[in-house]
CHARMM-style PDB file with segment names, atoms N, HN, CA, C and O in Angstrom:
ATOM      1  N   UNK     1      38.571  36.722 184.546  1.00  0.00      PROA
ATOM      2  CA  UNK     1      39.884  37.249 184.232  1.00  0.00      PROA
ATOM      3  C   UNK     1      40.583  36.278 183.297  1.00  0.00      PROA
ATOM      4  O   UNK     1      40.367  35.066 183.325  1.00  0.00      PROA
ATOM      5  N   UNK     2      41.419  36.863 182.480  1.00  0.00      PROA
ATOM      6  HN  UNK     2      41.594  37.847 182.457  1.00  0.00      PROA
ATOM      7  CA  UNK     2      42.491  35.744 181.787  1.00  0.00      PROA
ATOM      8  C   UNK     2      43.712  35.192 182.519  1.00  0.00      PROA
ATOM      9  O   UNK     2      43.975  35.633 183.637  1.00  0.00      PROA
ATOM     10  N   UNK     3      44.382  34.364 182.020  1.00  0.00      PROA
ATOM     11  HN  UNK     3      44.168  34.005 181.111  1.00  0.00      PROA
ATOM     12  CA  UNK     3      45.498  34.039 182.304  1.00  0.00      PROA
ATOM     13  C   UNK     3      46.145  33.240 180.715  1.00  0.00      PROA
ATOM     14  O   UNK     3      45.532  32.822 179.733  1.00  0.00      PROA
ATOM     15  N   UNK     4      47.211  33.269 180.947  1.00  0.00      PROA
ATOM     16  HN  UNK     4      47.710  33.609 181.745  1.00  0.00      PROA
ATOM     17  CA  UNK     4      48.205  32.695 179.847  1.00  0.00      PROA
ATOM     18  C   UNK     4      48.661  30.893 180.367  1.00  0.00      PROA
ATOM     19  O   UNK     4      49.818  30.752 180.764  1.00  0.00      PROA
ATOM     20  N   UNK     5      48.093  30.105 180.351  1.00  0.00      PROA
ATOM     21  HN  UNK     5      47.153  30.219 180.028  1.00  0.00      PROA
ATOM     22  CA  UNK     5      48.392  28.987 180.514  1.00  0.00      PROA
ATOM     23  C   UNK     5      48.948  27.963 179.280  1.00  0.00      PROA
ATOM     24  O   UNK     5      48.092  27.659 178.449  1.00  0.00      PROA
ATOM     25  N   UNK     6      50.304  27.408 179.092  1.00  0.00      PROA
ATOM     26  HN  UNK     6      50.999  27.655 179.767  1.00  0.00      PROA
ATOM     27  CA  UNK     6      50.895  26.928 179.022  1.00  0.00      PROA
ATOM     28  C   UNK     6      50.981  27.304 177.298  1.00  0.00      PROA
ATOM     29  O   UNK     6      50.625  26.584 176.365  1.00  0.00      PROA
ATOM     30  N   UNK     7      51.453  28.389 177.262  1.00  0.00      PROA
ATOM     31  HN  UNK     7      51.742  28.973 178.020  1.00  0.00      PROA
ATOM     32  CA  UNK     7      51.382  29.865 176.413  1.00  0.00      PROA
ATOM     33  C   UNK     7      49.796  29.742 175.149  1.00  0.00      PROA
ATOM     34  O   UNK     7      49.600  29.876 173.941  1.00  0.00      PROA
ATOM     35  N   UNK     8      49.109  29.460 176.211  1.00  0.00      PROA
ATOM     36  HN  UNK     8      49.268  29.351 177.193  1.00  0.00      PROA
ATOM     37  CA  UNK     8      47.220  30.278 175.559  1.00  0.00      PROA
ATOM     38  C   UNK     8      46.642  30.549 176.441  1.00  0.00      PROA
ATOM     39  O   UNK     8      46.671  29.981 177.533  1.00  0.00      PROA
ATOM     40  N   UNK     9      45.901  31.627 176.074  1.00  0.00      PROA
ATOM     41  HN  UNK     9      45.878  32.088 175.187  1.00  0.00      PROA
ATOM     42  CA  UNK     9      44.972  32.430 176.942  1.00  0.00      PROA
ATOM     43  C   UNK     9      44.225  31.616 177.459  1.00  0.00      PROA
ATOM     44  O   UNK     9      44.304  30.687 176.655  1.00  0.00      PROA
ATOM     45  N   UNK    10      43.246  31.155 178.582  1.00  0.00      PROA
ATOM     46  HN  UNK    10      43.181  31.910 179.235  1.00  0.00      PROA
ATOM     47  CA  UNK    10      42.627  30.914 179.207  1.00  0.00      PROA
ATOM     48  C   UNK    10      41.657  31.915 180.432  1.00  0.00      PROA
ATOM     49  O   UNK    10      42.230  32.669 181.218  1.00  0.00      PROA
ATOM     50  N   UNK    11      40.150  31.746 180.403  1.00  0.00      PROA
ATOM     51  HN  UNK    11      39.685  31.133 179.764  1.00  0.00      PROA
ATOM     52  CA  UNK    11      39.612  32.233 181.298  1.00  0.00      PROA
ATOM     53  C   UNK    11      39.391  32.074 182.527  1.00  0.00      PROA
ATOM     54  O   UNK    11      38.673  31.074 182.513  1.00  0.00      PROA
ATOM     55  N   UNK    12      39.519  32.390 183.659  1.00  0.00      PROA
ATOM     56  HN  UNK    12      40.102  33.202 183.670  1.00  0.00      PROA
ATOM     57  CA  UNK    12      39.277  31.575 185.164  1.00  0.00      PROA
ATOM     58  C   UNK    12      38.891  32.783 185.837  1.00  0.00      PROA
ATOM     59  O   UNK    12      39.206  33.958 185.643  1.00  0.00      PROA
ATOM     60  N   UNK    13      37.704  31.909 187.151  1.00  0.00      PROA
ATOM     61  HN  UNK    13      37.448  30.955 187.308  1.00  0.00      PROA
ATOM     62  CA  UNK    13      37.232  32.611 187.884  1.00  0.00      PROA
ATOM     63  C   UNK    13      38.297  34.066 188.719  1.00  0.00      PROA
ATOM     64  O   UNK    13      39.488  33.899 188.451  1.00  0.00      PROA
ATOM     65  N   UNK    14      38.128  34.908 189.305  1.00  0.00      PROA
ATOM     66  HN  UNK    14      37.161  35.044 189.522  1.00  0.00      PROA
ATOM     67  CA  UNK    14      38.833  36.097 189.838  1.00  0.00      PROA
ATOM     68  C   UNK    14      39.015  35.537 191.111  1.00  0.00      PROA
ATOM     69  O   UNK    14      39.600  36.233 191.941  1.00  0.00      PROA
ATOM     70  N   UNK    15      38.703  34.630 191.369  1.00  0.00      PROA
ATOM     71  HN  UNK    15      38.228  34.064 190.695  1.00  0.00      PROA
ATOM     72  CA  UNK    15      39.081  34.283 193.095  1.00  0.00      PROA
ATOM     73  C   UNK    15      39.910  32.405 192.934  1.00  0.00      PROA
ATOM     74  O   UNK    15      40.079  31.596 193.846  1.00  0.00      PROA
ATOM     75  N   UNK    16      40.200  32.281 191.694  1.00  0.00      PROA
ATOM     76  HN  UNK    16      40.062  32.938 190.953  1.00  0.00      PROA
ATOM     77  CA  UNK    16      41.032  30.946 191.765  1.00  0.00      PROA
ATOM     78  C   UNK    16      42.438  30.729 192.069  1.00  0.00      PROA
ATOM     79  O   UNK    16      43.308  31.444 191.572  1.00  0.00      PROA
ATOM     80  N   UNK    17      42.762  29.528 193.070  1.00  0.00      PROA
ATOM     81  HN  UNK    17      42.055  28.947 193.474  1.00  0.00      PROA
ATOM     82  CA  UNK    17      43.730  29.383 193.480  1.00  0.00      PROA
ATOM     83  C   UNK    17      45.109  28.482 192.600  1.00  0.00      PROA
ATOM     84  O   UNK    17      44.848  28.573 191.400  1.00  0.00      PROA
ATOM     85  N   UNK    18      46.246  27.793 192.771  1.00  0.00      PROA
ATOM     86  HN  UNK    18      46.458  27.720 193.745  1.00  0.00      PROA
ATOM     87  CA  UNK    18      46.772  27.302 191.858  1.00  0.00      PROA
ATOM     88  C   UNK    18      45.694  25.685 191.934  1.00  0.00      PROA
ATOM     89  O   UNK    18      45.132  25.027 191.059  1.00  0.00      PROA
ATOM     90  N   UNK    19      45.773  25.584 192.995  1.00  0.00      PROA
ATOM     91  HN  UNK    19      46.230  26.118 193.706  1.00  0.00      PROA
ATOM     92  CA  UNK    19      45.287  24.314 193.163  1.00  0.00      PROA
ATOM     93  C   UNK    19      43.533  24.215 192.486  1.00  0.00      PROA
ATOM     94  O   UNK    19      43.120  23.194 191.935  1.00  0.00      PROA
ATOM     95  N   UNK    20      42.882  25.185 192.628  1.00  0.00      PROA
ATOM     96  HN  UNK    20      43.218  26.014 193.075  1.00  0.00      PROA
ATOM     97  CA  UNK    20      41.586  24.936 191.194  1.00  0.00      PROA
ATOM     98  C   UNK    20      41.870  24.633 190.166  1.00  0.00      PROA
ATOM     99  O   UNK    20      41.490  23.581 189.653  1.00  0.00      PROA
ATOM    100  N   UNK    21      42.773  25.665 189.483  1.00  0.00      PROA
ATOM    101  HN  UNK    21      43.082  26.520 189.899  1.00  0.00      PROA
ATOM    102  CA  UNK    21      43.090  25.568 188.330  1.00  0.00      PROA
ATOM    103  C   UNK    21      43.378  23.848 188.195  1.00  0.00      PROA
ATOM    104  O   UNK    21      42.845  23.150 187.332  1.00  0.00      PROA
ATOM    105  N   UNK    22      44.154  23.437 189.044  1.00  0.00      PROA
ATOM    106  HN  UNK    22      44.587  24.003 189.745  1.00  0.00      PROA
ATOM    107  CA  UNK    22      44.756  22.491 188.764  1.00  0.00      PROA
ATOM    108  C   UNK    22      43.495  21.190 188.711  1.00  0.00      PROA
ATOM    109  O   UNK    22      43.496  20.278 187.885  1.00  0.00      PROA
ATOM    110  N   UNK    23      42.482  21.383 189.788  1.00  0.00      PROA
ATOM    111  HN  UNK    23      42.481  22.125 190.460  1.00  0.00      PROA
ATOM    112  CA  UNK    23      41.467  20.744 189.736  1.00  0.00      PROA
ATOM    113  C   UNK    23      40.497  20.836 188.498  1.00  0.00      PROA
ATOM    114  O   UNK    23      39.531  20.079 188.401  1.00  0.00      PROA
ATOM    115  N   UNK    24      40.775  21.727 187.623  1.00  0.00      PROA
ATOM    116  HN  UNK    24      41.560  22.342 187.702  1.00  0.00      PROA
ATOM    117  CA  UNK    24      39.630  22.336 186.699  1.00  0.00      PROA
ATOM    118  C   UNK    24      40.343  21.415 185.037  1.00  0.00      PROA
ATOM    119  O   UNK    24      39.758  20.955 184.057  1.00  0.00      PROA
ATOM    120  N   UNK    25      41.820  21.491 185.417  1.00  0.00      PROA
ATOM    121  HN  UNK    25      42.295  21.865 186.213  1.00  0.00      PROA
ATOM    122  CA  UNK    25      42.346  20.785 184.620  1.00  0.00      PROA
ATOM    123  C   UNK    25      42.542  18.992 184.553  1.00  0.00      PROA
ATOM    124  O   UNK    25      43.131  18.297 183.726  1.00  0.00      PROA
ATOM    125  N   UNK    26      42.056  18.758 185.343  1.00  0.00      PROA
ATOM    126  HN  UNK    26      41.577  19.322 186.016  1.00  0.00      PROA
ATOM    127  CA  UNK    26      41.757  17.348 185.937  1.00  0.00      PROA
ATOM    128  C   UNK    26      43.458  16.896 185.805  1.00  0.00      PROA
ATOM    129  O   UNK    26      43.709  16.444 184.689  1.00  0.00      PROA
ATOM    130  N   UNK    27      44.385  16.933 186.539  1.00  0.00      PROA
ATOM    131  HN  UNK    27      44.181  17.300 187.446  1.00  0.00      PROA
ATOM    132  CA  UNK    27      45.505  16.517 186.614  1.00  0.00      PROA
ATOM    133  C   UNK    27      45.917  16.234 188.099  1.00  0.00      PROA
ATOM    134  O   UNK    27      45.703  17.052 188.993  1.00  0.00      PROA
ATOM    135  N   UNK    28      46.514  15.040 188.303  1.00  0.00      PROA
ATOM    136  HN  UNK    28      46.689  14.375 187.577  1.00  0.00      PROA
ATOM    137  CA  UNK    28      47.045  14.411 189.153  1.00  0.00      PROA
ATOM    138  C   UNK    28      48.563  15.523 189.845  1.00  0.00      PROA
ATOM    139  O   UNK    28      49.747  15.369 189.548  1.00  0.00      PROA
ATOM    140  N   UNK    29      48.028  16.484 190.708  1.00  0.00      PROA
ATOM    141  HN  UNK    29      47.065  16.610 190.949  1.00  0.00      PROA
ATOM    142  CA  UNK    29      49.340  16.736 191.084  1.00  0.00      PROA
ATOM    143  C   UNK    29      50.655  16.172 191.331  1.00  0.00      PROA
ATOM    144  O   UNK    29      51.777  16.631 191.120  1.00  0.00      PROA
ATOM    145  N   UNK    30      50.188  14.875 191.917  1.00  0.00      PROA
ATOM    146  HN  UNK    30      49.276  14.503 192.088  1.00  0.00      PROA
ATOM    147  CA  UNK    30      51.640  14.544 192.387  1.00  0.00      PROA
ATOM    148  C   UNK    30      52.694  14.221 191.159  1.00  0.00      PROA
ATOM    149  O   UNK    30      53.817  13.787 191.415  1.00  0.00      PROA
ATOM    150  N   UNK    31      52.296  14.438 189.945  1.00  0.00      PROA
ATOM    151  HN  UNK    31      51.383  14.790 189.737  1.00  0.00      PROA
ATOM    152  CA  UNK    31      53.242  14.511 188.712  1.00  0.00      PROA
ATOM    153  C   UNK    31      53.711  15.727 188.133  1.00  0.00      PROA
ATOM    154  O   UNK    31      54.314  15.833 187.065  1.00  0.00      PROA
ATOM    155  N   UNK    32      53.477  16.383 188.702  1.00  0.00      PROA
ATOM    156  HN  UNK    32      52.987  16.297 189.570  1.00  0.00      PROA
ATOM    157  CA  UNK    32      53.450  18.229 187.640  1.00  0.00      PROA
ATOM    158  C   UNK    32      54.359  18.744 188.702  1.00  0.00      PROA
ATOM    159  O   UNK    32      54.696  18.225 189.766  1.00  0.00      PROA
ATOM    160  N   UNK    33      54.765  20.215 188.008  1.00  0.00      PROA
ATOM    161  HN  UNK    33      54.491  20.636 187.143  1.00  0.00      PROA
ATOM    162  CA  UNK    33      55.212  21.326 188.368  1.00  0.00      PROA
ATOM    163  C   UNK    33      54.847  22.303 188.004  1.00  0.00      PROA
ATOM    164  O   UNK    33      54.615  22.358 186.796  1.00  0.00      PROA
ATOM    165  N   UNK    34      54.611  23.551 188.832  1.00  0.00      PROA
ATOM    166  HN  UNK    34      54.799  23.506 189.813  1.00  0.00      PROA
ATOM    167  CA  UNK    34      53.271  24.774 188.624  1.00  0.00      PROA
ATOM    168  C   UNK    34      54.745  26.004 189.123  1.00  0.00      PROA
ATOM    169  O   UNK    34      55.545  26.185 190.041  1.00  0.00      PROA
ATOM    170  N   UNK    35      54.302  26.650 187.621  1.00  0.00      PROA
ATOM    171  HN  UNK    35      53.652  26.503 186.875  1.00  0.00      PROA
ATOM    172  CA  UNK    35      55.221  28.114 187.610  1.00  0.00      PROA
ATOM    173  C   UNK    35      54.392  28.791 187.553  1.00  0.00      PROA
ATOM    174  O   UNK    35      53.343  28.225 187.246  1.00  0.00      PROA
ATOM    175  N   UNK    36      54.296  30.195 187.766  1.00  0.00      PROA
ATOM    176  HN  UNK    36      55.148  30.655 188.016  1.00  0.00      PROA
ATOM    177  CA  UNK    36      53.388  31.284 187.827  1.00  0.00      PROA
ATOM    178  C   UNK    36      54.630  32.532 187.771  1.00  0.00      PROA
ATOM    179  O   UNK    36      55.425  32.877 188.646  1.00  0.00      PROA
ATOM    180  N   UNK    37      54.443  33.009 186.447  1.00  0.00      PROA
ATOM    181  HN  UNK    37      53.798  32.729 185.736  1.00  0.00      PROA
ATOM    182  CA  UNK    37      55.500  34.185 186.250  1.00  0.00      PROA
ATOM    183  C   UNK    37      56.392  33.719 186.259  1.00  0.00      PROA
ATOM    184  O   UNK    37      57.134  34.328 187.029  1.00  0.00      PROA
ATOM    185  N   UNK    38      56.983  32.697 185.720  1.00  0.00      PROA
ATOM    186  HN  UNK    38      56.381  32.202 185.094  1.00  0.00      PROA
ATOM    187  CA  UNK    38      58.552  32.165 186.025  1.00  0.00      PROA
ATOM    188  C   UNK    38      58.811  31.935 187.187  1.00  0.00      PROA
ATOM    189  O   UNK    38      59.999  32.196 187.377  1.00  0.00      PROA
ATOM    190  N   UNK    39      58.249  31.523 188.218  1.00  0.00      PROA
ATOM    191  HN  UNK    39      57.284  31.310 188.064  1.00  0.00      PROA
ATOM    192  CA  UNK    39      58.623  30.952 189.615  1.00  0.00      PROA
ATOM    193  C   UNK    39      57.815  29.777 189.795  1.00  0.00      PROA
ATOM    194  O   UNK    39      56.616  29.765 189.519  1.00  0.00      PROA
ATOM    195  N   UNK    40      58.518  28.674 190.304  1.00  0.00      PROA
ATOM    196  HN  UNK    40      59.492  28.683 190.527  1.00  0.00      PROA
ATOM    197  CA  UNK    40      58.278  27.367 190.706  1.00  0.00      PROA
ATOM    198  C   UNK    40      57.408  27.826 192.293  1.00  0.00      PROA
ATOM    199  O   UNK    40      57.806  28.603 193.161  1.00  0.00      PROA
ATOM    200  N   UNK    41      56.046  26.976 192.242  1.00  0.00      PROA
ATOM    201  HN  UNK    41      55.724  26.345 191.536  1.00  0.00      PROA
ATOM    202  CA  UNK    41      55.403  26.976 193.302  1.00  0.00      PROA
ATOM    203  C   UNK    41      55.666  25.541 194.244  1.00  0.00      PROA
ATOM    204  O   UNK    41      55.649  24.390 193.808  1.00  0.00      PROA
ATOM    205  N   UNK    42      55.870  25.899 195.417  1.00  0.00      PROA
ATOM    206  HN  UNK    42      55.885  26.834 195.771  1.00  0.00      PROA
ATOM    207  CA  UNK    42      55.580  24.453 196.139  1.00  0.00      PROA
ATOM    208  C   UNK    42      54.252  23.838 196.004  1.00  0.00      PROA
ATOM    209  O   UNK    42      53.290  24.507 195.626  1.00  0.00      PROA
ATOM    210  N   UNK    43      54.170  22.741 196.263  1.00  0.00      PROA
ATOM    211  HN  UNK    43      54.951  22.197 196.571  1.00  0.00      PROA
ATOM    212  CA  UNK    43      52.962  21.895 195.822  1.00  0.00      PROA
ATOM    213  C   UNK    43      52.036  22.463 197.290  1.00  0.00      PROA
ATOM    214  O   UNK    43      50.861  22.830 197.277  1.00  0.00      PROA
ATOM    215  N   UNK    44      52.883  22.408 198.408  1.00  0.00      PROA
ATOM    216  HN  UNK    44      53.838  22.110 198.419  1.00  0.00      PROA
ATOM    217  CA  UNK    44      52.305  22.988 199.655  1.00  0.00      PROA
ATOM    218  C   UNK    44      51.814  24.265 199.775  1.00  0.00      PROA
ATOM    219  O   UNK    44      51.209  24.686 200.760  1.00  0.00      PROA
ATOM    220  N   UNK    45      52.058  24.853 198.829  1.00  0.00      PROA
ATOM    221  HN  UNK    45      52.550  24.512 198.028  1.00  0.00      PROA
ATOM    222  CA  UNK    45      51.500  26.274 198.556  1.00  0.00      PROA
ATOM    223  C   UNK    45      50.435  26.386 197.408  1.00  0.00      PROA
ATOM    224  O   UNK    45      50.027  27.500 197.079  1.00  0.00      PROA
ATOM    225  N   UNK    46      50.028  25.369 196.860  1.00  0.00      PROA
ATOM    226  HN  UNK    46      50.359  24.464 197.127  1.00  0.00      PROA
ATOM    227  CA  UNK    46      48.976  25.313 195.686  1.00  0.00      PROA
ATOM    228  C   UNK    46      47.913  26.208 196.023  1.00  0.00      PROA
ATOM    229  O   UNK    46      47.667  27.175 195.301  1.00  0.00      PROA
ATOM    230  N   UNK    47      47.044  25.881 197.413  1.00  0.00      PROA
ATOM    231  HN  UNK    47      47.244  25.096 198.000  1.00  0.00      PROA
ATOM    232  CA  UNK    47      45.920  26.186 197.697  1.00  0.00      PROA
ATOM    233  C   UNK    47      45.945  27.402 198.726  1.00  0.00      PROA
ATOM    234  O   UNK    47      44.948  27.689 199.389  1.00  0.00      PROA
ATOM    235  N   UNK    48      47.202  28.129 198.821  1.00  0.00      PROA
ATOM    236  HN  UNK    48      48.011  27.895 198.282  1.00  0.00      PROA
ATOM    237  CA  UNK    48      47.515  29.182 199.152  1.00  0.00      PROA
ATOM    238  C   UNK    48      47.237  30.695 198.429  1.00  0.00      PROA
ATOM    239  O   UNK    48      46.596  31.677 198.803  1.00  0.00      PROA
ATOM    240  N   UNK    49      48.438  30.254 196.591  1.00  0.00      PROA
ATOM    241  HN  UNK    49      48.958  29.456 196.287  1.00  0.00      PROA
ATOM    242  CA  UNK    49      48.741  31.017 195.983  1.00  0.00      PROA
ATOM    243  C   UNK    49      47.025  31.205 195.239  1.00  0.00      PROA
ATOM    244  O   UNK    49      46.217  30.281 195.142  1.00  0.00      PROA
ATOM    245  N   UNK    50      46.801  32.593 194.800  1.00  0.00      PROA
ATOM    246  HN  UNK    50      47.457  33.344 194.878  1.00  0.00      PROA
ATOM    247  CA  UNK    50      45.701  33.246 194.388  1.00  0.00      PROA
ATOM    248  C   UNK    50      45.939  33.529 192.779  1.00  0.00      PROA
ATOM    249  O   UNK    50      46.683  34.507 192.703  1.00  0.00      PROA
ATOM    250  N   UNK    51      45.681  33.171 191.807  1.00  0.00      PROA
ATOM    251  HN  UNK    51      45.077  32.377 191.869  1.00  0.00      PROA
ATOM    252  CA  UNK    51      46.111  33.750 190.253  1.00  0.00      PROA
ATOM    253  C   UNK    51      45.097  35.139 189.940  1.00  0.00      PROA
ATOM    254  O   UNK    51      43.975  35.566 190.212  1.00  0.00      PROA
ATOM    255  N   UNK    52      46.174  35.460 189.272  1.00  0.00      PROA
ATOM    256  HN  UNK    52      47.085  35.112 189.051  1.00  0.00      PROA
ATOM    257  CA  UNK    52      45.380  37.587 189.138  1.00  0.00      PROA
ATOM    258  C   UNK    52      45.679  37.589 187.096  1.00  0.00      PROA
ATOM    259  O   UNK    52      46.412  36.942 186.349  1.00  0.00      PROA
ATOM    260  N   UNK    53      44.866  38.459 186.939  1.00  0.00      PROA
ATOM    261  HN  UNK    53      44.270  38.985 187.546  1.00  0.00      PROA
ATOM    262  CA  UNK    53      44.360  38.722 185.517  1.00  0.00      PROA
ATOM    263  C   UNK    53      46.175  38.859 185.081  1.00  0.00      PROA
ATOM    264  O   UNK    53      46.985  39.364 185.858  1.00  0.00      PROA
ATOM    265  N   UNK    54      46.523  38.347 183.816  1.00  0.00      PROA
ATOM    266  HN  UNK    54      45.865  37.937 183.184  1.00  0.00      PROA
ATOM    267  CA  UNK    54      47.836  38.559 182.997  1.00  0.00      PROA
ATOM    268  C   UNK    54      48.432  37.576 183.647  1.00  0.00      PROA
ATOM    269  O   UNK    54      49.611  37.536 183.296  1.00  0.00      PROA
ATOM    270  N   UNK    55      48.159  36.704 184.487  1.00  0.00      PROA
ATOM    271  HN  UNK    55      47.201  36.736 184.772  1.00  0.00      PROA
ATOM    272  CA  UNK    55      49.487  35.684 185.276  1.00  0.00      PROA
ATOM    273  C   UNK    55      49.652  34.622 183.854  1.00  0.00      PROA
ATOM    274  O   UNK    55      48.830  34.070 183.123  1.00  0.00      PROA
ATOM    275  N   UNK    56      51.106  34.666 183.898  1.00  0.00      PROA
ATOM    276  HN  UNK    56      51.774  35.115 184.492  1.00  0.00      PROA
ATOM    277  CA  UNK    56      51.678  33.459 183.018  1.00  0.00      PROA
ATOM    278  C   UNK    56      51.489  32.192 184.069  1.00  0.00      PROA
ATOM    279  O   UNK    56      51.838  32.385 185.233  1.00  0.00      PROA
ATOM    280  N   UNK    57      50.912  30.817 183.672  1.00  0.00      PROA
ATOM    281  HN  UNK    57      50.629  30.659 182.726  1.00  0.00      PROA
ATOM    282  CA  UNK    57      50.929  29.920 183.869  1.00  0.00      PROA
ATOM    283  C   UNK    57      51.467  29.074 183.256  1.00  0.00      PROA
ATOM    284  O   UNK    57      51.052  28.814 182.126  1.00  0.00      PROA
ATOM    285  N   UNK    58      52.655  28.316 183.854  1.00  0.00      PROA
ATOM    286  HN  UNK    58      52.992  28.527 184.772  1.00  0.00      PROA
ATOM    287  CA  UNK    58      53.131  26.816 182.815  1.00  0.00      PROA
ATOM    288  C   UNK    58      53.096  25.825 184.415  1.00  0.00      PROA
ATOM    289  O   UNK    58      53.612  25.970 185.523  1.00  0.00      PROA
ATOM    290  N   UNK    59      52.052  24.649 183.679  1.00  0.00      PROA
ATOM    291  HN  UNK    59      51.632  24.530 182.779  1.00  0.00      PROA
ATOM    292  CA  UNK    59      52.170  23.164 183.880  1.00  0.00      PROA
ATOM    293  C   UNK    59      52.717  22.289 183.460  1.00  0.00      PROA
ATOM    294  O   UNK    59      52.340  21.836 182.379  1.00  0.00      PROA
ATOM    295  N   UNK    60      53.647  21.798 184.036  1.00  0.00      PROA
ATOM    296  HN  UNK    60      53.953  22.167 184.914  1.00  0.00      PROA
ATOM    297  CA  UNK    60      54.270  21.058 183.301  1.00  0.00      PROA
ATOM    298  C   UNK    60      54.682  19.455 184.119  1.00  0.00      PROA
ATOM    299  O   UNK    60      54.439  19.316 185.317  1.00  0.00      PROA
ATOM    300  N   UNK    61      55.155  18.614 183.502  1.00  0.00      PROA
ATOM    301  HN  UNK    61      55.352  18.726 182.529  1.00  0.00      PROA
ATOM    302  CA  UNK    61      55.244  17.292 183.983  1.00  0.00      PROA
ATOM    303  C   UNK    61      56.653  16.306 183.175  1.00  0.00      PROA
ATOM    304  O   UNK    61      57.268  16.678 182.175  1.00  0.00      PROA
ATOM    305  N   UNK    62      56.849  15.245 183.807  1.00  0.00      PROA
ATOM    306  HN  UNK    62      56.349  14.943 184.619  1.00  0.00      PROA
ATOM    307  CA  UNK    62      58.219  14.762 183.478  1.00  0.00      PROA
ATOM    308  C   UNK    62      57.790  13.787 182.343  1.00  0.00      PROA
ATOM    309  O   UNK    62      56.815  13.037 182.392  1.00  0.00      PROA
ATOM    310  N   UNK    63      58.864  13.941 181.085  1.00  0.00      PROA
ATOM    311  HN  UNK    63      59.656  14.551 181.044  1.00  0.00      PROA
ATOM    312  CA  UNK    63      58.301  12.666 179.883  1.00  0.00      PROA
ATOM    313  C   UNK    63      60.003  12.135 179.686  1.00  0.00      PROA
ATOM    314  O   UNK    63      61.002  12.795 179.400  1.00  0.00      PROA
ATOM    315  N   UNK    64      59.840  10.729 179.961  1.00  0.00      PROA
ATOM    316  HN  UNK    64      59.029  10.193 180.194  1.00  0.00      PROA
ATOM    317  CA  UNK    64      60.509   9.838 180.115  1.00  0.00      PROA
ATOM    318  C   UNK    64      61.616  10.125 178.269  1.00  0.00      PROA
ATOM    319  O   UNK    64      61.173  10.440 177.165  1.00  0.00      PROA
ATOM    320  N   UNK    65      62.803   9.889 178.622  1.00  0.00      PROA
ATOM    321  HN  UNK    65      63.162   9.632 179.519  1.00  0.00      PROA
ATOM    322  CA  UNK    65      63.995  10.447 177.834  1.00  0.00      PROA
ATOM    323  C   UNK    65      64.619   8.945 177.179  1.00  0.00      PROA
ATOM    324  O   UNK    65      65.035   8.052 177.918  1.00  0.00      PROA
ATOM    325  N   UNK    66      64.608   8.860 175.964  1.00  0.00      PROA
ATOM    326  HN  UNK    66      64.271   9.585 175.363  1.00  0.00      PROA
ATOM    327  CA  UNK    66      64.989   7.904 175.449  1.00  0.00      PROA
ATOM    328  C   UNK    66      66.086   8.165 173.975  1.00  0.00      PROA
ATOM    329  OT1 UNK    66      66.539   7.197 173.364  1.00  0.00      PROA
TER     330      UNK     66
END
């Protein structure tokens, strides 16, 4: 299935959770924030939530303001 991650298409398995994705992307959760359709996921819900074909994905993380 596709998904729209961090506005480009991307392919992922039909049974992946936020938390694969996140593993597939090799990123350190405890720095990010995971939206799916414009809603903020809890980090406690990563390996809960299920991603379905058309889901908007943005990852995103904090960059220091100078």
């Amino acid at each position: 299935m596709k998904i729209i991650l961090n506005g480009k298409s991307r392919k992922v398995d039909s049974d992946q959770k936020v938390n694969d994705l996140i593993g597939l992307l090799k990123i350190d959760s405890k720095f990010i924030a995971v939206a799916v359709n414009g809603e903020f996921i809890s980090k406690k819900d990563y390996s809960k939530i299920f991603l379905h074909d058309g889901d908007v994905v943005e990852v995103v993380s904090p960059h220091p303001g100078g």
